[in-house]
C-alpha positions as CSV (number, residue, x, y, z in Angstrom):
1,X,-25.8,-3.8,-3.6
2,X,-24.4,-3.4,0.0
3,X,-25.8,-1.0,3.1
4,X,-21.9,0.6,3.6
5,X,-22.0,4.2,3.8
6,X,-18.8,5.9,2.7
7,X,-17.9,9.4,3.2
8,X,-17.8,11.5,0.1
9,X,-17.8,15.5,0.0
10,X,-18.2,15.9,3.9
11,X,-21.3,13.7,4.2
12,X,-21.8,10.3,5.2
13,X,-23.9,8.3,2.5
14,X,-24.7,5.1,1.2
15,X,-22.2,3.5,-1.2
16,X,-24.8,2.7,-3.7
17,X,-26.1,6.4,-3.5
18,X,-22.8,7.6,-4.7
19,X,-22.4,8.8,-8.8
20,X,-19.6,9.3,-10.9
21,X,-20.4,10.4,-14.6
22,X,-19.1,8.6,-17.7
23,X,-17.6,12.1,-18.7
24,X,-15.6,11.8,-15.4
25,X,-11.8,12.7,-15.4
26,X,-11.0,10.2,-12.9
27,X,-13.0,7.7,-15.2
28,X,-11.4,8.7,-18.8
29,X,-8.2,9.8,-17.6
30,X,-7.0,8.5,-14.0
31,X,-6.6,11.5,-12.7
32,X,-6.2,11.1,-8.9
33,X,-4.8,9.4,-6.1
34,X,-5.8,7.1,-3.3
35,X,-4.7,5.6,0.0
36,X,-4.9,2.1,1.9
37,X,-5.4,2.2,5.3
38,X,-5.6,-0.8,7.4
39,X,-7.8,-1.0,10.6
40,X,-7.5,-4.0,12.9
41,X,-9.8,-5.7,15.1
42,X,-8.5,-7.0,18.6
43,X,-10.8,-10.0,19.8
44,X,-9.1,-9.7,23.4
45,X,-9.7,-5.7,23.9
46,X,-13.1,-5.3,22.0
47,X,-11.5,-2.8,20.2
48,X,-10.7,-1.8,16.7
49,X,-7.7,-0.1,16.1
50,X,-7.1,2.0,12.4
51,X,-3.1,1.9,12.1
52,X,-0.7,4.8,11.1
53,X,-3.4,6.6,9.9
54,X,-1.8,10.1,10.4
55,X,0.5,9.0,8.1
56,X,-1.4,7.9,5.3
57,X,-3.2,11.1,5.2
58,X,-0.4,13.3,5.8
59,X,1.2,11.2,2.5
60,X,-2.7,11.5,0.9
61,X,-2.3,15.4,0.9
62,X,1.3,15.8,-0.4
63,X,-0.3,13.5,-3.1
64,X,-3.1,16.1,-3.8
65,X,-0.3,18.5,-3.8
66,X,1.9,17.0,-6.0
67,X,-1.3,16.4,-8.7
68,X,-2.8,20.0,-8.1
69,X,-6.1,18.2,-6.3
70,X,-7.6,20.7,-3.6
71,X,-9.4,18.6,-1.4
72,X,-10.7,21.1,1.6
73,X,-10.0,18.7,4.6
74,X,-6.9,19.0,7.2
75,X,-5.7,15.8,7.8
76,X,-7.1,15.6,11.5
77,X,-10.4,16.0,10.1
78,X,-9.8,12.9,7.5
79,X,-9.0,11.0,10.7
80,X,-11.9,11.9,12.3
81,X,-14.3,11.1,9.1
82,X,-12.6,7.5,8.8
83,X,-13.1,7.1,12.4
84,X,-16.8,8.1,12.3
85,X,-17.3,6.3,9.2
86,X,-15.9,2.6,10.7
87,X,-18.3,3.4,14.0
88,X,-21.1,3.9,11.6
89,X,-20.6,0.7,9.9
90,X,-20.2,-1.1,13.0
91,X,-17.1,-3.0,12.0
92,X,-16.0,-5.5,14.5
93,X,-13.5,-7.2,12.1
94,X,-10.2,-6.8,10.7
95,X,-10.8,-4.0,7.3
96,X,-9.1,-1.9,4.7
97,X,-10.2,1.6,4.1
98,X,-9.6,3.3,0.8
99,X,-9.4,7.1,0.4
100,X,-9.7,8.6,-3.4
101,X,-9.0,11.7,-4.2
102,X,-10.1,12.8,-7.7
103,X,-10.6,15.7,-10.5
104,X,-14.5,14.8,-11.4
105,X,-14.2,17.8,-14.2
106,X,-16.7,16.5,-16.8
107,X,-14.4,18.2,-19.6
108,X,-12.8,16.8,-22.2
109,X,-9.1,17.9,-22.2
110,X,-7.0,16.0,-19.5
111,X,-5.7,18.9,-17.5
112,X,-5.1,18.9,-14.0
113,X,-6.5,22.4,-14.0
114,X,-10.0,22.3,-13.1
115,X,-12.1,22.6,-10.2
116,X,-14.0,20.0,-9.5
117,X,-12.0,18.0,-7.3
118,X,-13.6,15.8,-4.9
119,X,-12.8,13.1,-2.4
120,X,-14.6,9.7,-1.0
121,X,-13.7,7.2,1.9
122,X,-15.0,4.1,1.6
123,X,-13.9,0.9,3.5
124,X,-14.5,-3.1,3.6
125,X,-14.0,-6.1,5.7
126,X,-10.4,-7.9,4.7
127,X,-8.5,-10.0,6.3
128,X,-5.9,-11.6,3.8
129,X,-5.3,-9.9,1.1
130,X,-3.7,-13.1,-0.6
131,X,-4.6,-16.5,1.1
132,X,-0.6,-17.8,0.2
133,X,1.7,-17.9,3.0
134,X,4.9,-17.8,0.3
135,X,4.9,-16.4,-2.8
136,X,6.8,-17.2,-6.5
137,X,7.7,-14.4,-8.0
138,X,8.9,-13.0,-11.6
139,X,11.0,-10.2,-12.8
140,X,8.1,-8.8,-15.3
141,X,8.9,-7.5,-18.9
142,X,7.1,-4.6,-17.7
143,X,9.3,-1.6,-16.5
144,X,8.0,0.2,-13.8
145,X,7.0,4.2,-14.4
146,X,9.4,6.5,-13.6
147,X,9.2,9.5,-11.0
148,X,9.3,12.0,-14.6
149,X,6.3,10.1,-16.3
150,X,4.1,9.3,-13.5
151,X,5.3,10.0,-10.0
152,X,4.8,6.0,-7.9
153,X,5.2,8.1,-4.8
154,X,1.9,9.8,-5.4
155,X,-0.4,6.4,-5.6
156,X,-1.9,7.8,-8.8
157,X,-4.8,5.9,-9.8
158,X,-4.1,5.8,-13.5
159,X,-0.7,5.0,-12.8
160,X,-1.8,1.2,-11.5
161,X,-2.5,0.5,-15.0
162,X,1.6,-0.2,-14.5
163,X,1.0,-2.6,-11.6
164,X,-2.0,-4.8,-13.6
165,X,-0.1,-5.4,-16.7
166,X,2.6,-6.8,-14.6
167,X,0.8,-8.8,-12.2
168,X,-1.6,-9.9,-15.1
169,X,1.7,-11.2,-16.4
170,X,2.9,-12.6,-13.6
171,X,-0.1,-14.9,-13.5
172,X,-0.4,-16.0,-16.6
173,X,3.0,-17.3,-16.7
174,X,2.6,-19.2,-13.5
175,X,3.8,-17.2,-10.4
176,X,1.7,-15.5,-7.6
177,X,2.9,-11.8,-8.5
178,X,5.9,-10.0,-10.3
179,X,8.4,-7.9,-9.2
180,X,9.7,-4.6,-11.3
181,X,12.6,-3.5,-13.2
182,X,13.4,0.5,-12.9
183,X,14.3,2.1,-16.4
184,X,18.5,0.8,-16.0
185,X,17.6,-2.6,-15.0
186,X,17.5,-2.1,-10.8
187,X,14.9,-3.7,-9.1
188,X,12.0,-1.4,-7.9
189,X,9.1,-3.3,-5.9
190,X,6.4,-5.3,-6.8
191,X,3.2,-4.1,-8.5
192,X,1.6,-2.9,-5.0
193,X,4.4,-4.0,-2.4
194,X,7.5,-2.6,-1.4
195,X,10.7,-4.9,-2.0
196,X,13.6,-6.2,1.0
197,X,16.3,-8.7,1.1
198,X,18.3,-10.4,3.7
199,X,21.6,-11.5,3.3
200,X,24.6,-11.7,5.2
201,X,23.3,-10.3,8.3
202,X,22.0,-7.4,6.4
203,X,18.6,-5.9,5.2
204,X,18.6,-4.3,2.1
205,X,15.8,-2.2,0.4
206,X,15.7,0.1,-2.5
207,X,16.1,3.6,-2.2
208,X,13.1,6.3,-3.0
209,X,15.3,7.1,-5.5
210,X,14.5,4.3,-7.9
211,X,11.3,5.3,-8.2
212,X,9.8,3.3,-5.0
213,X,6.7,4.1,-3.5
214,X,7.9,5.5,0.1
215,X,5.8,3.0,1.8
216,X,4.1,3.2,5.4
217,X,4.6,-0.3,6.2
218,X,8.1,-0.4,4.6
219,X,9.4,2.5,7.2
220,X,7.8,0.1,10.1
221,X,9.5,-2.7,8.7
222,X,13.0,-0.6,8.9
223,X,12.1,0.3,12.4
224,X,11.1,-3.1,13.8
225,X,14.5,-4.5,11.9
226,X,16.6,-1.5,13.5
227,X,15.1,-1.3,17.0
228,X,13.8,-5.1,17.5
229,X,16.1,-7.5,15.3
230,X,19.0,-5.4,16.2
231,X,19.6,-5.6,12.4
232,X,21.6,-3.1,10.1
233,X,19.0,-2.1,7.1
234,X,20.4,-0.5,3.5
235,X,18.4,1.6,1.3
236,X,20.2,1.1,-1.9
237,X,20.3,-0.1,-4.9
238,X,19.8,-3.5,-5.5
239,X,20.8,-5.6,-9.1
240,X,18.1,-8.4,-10.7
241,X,20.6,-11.0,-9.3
242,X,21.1,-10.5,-5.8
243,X,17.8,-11.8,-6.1
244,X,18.6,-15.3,-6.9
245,X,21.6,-15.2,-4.3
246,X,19.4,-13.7,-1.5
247,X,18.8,-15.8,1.9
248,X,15.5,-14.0,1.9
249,X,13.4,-11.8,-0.2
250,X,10.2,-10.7,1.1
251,X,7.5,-8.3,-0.2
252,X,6.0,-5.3,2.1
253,X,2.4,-3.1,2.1
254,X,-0.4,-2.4,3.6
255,X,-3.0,-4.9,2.0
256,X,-0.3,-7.4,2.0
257,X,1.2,-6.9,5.2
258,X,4.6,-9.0,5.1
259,X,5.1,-11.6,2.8
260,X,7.7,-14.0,1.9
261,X,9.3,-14.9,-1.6
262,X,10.8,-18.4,-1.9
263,X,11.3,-18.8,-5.4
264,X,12.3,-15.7,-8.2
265,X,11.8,-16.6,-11.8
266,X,12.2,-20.2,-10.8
267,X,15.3,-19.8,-8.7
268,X,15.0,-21.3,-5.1
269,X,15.6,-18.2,-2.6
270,X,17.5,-20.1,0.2
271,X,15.9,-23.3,1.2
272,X,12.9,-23.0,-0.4
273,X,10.8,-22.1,2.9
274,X,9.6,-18.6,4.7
275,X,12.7,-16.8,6.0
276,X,13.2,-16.8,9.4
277,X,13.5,-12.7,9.2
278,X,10.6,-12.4,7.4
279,X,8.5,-14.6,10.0
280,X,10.0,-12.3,12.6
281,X,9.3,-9.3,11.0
282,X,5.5,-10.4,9.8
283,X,4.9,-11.4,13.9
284,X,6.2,-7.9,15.3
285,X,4.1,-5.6,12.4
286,X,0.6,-7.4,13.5
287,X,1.2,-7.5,16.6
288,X,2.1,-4.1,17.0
289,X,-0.8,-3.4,14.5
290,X,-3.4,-5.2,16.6
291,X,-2.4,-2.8,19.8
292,X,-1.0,-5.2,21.5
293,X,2.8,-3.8,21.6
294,X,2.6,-0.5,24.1
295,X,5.7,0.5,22.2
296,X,3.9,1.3,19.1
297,X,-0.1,2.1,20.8
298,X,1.2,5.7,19.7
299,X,0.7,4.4,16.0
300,X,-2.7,3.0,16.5
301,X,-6.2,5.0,16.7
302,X,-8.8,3.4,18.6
303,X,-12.2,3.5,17.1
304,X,-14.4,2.2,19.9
């Protein structure tokens, strides 16, 4: 039990008050889509500041779109619900906010068709969403779904059944999280994190093409490598074994923020220690993030 309220249909509510039936489609089948919205809290201002949330709910809707979910909300009024709904909780700490968009149809087929779509915002405190500094990494068995089976780009909730047999694999053999394979053996991104490596002067990411997840923090990491490291980014294609000769590899997202790899399936990626990239990179997203950059304060929504 918690006192939360989320915001579900247009109302504010508590969390607990909230009912999905066993006959669900979003229980039986998966059938919706979500978001993950960072909001952080800035000690020195008193303030609270939600980031790129424009974004996210522009990419929500074209989500909806894409999996026929009519959800009757513009995306200023989403922002303005999430705000409401953090000042109503009285958050005065760093906290993730998750959107879901769903079909709760109560019939038995699995079609998209039906009517009863419906959407809920609820949010929680988080301030690391994995207490490692470094992570050790696999290339998982599993392949990751393609953009014809179950589009990534979409953030389909069934489709994260993907992402948990991978990382579930991951651990059990040993290393913090796993990294995926597309169908003809490119590398993709990891089960919730986008994918970069450094070498040679050069950041190199895979393109939306190989069935990435167009991230929000991965186009902010492009833009604080273009326009503050002075850096030339690639979106290409990238082989399993440039990740053993990398000088860096480093993971991307919103719960994970930026996070650096130092060893692939038990290859050492450079010296063994954060990249120096990375660190850079990881410094200029919080800070930026936190409203403390006047560069980016376009970016972030104050809630207070």
């Amino acid at each position: 039990m918690n006192d939360y309220l989320a915001f579900y249909q247009g109302e504010f509510v508590k969390e607990d008050d909230i009912k999905i039936s066993v006959r669900s489609k979003a229980f039986n089948y998966g059938l919706g889509c979500f978001e993950g919205i960072r909001a952080y809290w800035n000690e020195e201002k008193g303030q609270l500041y939600v980031f790129r949330m424009r974004e996210h709910y522009e990419r929500l809707l074209q989500s909806c779109k894409a999996l026929y979910i009519n959800i009757p909300f513009t995306v200023d009024e989403l922002c303005s619900a999430t705000v409401e709904l953090l000042k109503r909780n009285n958050f005065k700490t760093t906290v993730y906010i998750r959107p879901v968009a769903y079909k709760d149809s109560s019939k038995l087929a699995p079609t998209l068709y039906d009517d009863e779509d419906k959407i809920v915002i609820y949010c929680q405190p988080l301030n690391k969403f994995m207490d490692k500094e470094a992570f050790r990494v696999c290339v998982s068995s599993w392949r990751r779904i393609s953009d014809n089976m179950i589009p990534a780009r979409t953030k389909p909730t069934g489709g994260y059944l993907n992402s948990a047999l991978a990382s579930m694999e991951a651990v059990r053999n040993g290393y913090d999280e796993a990294i995926f394979l597309t169908d003809d053996g490119k590398v993709c991104e990891g089960p919730g994190e986008n994918i970069f490596i450094f070498k040679n002067g050069k950041v190199v990411t895979p393109p939306a093409s190989d069935n990435i997840l167009e991230g929000i923090t991965r186009d902010m990491v492009i833009r604080i490598v273009k326009d503050e490291l002075k850096l030339p980014v690639e979106e290409r294609s990238i082989s399993r074994t440039e990740l053993y000769s990398a000088d860096e590899v480093f993971f991307s997202g919103t719960a994970m923020e930026v996070a650096p790899v130092v060893e692939v399936d038990r290859r050492t990626v450079g010296d063994g220690k954060p990249g120096e990239v990375a660190l850079k990179i990881k410094d200029l997203l919080m800070n930026a993030a936190c409203g403390n950059n006047p560069k980016y304060m376009h970016m972030c929504t104050p809630v207070y």
